[in-house]
Backbone as CSV, one residue per row, in Angstrom:
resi,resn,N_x,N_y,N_z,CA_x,CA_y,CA_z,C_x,C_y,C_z
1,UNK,83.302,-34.345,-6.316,81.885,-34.651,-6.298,81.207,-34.014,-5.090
2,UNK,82.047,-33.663,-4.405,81.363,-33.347,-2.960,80.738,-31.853,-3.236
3,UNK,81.223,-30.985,-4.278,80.550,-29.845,-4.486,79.371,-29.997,-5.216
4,UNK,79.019,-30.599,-6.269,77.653,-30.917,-6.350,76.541,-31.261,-5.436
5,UNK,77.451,-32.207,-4.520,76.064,-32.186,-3.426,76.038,-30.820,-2.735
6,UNK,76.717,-30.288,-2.584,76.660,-28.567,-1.880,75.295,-27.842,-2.792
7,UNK,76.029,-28.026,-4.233,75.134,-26.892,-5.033,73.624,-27.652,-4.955
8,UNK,73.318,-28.445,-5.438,71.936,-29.574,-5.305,71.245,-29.673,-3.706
9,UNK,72.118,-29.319,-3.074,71.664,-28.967,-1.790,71.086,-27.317,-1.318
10,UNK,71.994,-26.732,-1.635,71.522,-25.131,-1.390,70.304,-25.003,-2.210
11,UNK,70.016,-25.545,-3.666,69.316,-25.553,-4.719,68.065,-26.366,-3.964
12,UNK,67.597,-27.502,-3.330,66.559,-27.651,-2.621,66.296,-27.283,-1.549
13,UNK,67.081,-26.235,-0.913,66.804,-25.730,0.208,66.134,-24.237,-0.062
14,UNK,66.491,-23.610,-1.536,65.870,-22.619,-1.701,64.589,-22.928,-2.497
15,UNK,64.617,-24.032,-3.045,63.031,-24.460,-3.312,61.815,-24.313,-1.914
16,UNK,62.770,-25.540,-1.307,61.866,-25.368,-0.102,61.138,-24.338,0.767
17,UNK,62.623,-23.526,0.807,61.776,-21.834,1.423,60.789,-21.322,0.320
18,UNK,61.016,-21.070,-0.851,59.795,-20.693,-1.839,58.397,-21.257,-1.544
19,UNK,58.236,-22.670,-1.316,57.104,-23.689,-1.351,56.672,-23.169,-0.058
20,UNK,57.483,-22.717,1.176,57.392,-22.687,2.262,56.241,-21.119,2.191
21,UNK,57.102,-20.258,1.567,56.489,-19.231,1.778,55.304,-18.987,0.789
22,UNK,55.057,-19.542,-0.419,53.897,-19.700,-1.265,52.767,-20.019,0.021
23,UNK,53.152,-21.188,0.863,51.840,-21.328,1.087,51.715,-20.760,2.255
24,UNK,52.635,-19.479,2.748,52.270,-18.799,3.987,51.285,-17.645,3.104
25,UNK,52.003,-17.615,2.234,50.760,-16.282,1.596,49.630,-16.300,1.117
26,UNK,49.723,-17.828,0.945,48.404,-18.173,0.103,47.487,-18.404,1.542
27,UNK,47.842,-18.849,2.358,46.990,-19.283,3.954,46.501,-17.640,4.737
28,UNK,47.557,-16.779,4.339,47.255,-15.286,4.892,45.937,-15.130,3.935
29,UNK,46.893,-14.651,2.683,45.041,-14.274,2.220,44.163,-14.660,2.008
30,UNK,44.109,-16.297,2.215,42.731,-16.913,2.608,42.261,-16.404,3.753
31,UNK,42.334,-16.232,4.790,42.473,-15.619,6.408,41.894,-14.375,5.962
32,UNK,42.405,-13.358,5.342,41.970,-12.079,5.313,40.518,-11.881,4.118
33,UNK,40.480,-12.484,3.465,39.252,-12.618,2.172,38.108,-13.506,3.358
34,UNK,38.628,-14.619,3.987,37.281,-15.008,5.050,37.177,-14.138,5.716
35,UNK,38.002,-12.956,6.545,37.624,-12.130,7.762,36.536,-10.859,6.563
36,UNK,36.893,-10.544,5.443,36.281,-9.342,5.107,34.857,-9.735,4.826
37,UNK,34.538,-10.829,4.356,32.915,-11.672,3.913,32.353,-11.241,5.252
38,UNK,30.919,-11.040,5.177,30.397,-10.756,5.777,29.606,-12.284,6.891
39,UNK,29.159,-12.367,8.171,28.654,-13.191,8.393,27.816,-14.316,7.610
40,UNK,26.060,-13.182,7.775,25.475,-13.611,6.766,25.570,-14.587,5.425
41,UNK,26.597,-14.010,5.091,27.118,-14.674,3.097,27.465,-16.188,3.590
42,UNK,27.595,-16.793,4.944,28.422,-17.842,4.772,27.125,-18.653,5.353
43,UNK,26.154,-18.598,5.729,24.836,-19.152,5.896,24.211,-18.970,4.507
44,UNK,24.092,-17.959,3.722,23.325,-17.753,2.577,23.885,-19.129,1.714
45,UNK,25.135,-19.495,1.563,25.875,-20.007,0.446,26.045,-21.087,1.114
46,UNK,25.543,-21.768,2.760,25.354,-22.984,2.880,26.922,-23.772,3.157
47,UNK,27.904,-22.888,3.431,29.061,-23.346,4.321,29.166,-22.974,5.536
48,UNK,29.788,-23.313,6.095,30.570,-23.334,7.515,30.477,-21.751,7.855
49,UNK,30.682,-21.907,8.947,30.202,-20.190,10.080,31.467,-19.556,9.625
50,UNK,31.743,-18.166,9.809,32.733,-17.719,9.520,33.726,-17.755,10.315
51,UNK,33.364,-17.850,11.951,34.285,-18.558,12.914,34.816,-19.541,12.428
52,UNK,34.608,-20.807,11.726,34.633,-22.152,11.802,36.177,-21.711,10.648
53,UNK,35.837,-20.935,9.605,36.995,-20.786,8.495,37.715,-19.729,9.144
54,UNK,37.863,-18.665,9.714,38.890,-18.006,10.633,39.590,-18.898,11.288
55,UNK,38.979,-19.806,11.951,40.018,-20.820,13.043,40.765,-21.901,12.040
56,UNK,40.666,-22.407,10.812,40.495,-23.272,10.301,42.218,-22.661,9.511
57,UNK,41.610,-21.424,8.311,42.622,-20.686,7.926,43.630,-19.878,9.243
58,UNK,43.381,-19.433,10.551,44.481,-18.965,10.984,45.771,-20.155,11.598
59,UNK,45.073,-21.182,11.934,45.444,-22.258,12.164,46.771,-22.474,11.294
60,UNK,46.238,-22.409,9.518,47.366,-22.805,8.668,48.160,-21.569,8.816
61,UNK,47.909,-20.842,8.838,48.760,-19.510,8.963,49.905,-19.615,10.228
62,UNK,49.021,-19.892,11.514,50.056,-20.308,12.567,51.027,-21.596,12.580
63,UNK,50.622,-22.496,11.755,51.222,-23.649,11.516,52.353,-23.292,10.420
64,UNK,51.963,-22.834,9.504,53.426,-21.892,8.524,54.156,-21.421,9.028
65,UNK,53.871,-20.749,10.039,54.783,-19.270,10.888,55.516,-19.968,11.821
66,UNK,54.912,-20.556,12.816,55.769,-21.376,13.544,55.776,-22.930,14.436
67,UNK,55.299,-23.428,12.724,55.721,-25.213,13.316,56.408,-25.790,11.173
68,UNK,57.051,-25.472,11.250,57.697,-25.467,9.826,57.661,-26.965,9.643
69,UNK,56.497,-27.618,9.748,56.309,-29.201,9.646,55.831,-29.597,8.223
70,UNK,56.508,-30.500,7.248,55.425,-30.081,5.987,54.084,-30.710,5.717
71,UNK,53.510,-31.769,6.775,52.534,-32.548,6.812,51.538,-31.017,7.274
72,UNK,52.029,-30.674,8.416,50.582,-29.994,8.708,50.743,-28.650,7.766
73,UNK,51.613,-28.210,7.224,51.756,-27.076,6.310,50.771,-27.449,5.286
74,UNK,50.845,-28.862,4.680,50.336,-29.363,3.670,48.352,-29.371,3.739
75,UNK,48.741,-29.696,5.624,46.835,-29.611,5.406,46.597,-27.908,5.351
76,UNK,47.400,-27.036,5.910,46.754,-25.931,5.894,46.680,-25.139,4.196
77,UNK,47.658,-25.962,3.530,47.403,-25.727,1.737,46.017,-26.316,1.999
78,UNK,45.787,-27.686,2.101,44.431,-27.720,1.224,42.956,-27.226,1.976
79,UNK,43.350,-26.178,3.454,41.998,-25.621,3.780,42.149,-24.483,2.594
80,UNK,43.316,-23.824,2.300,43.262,-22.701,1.689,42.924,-22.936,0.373
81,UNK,42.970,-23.976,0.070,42.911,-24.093,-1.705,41.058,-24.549,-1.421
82,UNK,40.605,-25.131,-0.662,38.890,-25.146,-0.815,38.278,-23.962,-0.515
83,UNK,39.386,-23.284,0.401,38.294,-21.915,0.771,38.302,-21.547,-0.568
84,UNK,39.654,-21.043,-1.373,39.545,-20.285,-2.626,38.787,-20.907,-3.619
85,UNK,38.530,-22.027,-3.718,37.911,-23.278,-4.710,35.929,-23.087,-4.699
86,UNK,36.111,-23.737,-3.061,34.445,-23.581,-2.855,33.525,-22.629,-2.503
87,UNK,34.757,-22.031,-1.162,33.774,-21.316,-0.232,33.548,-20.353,-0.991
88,UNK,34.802,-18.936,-1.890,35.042,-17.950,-1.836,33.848,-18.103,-3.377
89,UNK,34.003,-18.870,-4.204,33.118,-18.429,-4.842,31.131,-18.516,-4.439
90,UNK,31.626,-19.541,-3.774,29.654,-19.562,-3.001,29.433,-18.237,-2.641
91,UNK,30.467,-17.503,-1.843,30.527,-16.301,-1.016,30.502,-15.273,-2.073
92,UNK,30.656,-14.928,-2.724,30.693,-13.770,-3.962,29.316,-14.079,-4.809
93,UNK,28.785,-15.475,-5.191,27.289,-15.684,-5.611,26.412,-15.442,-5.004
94,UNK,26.295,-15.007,-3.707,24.876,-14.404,-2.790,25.164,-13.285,-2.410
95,UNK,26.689,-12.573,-2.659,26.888,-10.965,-2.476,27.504,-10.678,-1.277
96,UNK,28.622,-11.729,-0.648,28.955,-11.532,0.336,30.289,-11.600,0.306
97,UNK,31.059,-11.350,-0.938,32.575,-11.402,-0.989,33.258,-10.307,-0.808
98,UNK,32.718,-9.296,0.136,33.502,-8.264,0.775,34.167,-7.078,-0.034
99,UNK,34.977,-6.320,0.033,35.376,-5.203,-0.748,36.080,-5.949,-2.082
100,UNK,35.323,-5.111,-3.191,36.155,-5.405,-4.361,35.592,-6.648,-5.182
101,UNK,34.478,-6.748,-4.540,33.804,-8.178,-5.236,32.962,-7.633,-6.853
102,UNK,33.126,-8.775,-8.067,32.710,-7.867,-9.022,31.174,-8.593,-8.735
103,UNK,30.524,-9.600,-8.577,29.455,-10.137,-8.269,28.598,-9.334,-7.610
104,UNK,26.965,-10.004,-7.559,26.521,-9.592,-6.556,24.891,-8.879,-7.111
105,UNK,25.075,-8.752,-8.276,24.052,-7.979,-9.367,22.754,-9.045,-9.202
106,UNK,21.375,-8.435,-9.561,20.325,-8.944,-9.709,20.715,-9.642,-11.154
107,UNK,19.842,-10.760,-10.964,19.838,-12.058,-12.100,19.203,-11.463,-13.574
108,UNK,18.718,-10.411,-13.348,18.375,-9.372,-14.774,19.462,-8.498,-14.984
109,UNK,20.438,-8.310,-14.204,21.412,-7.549,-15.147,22.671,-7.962,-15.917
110,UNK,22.653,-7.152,-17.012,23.459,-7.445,-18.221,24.746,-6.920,-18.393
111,UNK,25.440,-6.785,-18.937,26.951,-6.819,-18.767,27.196,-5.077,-18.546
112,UNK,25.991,-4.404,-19.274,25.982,-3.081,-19.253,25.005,-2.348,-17.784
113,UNK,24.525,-3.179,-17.490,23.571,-2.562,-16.531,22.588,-3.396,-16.544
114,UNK,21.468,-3.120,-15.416,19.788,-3.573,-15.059,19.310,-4.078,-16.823
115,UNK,18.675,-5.411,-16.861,17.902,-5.559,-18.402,16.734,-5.438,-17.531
116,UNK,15.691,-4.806,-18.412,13.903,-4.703,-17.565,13.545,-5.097,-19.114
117,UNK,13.681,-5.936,-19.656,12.601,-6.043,-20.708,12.207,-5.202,-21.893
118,UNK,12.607,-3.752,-21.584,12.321,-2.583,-22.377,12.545,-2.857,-23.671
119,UNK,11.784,-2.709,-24.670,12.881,-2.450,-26.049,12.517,-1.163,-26.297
């Protein structure tokens, strides 16, 4: 019996590193999608300064990297899951979601281009 606990053991220990590193990547590119937004976009859309989510997301990032605690790992999941949830789309609706954003078009244009009314 003692080898089952071996295998059931190695087996949640490689869960753990997975979970571990999901949310180092998910906390990085929250970090890097807030640094590319532009100032502006984060006053337009009525959240927090862009300082305020740099410190907020590098925080979880430094807390992943090196304090392997899962309480504070856990809060730096859920800054990253509101940035991606709230902020990032507020930030792409006033045109401030940085390279690669498909948003951003005047409220008259259509899937093909500018609508002006023309027929």
């Amino acid at each position: 019996m003692g080898w089952v606990s071996v295998v059931l053991m190695s087996a949640f220990g490689g869960l753990m590193w997975l979970l571990y590193t999901a949310m180092l990547v998910l906390a990085v590119v929250a970090f890097v999608m807030a640094a590319l937004a532009r100032e502006d976009a984060y006053r337009a859309a009525g959240k927090k300064t862009k300082p305020f989510w740099l410190v907020i997301l590098g925080i979880a990032v430094a807390v992943n990297l090196l304090l392997p605690m899962l309480f504070l790992q856990l809060a730096g999941l859920v800054a990253s899951i509101v940035f991606f949830v709230d902020v990032r789309p507020a930030l792409r609706q006033v045109g401030g979601g940085g390279p690669g954003r498909r948003g951003g078009g005047s409220s008259s244009d259509g899937p093909y281009g500018p609508y002006n009314g023309r027929r």
